[in-house]
C-alpha positions in Angstrom: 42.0 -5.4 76.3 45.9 -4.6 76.4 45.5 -2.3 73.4 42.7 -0.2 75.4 44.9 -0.3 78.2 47.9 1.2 76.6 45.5 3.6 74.6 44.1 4.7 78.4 47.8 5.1 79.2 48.8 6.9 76.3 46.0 9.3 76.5 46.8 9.7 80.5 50.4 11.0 79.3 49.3 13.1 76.8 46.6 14.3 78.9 49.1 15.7 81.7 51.8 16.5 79.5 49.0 18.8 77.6 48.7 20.2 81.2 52.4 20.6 82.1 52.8 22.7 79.0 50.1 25.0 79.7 50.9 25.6 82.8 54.4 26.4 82.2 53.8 29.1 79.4 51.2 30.5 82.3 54.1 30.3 84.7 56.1 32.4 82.3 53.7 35.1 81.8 53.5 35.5 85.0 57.2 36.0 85.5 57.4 38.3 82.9 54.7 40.1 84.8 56.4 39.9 87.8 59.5 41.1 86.2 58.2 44.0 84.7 56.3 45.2 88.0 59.2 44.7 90.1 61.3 47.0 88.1 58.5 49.8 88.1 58.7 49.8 91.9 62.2 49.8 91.5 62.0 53.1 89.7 59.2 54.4 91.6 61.6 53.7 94.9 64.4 55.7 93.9 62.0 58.7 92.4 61.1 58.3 95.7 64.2 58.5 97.3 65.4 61.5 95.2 62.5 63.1 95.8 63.3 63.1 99.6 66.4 64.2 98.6 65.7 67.1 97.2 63.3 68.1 99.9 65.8 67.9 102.4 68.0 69.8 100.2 65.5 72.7 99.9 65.0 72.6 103.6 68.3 73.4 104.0 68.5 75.8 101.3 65.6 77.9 103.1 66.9 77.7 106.7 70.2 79.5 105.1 68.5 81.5 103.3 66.7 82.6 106.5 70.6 82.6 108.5 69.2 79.8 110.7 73.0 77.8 110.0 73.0 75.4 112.6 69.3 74.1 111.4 70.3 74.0 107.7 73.6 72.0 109.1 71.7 69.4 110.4 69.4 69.4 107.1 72.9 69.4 105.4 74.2 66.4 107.2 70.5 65.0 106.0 70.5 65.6 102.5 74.9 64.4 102.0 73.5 60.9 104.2 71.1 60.6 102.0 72.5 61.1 98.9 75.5 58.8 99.3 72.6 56.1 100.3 70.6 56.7 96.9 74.2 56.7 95.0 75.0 53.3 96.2 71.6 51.6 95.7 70.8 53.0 92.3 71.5 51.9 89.0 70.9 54.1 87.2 74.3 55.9 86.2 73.3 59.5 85.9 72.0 59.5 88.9 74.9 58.0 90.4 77.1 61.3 88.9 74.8 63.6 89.4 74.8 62.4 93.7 78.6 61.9 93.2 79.0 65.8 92.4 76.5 66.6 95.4 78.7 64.3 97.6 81.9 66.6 96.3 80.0 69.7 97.8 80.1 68.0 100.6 82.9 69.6 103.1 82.3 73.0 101.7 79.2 73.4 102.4 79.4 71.9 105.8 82.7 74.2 106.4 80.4 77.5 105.2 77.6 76.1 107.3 79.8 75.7 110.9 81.3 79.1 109.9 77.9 80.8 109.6 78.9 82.1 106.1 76.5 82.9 103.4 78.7 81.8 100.7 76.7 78.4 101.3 73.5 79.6 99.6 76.0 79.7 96.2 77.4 76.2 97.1 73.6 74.9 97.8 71.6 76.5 94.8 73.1 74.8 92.1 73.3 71.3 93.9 69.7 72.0 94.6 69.2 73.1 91.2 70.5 69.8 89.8 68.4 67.6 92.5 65.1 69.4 91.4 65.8 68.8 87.4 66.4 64.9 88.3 63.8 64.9 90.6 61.4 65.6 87.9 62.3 63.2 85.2 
């Protein structure tokens, strides 16, 4: 009787630690899984994010085309927000330079912009330019 009785018991442990072990190599499946998925929407976020960028950019980029200064001044003061806001969530590090260069752009174009000077369309095409080669990758 006490040798079925620790045979039951054994078996029991065995039983559950069986269990404990499948379960854990389930649990880290799914963390890899996890993992992995949460750093696609990560990428799809800031492809996102630039994307909106470089909309806003070539908002701007019409309205001076079309000398409408003040309305590409407020797209301006859009498109520098949001850039510096994408540069210091990212991490990815040639995004971070490339919106670190836009960010540099920054007072001239917003000086051309309040002076109603065209010389912004050659400050915002290649800033735009860069945006829309990023954008795409």
């Amino acid at each position: 009787m006490r040798r079925k009785l620790v045979l039951w018991f054994v078996l029991l442990i065995a039983g559950f630690l069986t269990g404990l072990i499948v379960q854990y190599a389930r649990l880290q499946r799914v963390q890899q899984k996890l993992s992995a998925s949460t750093k696609q929407l990560g990428s799809c976020q800031s492809s996102e994010q630039l994307s909106q960028l470089r909309d806003t950019a070539t908002m701007m980029y019409l309205e001076v085309v079309q000398q409408n200064y003040g309305k590409a001044a407020e797209y301006s003061r859009r498109v520098f927000d949001q850039a510096q806001q994408v540069a210091s969530s990212t991490e990815d590090p040639a995004v971070r330079n490339l919106l670190r260069d836009t960010l540099a752009t920054r007072d001239q174009i917003t000086a051309d912009l309040a002076k109603g000077d065209a010389a912004a369309l050659s400050e915002i095409q290649p800033v735009l330019s860069k945006l829309e080669q990023t954008a795409k990758h």
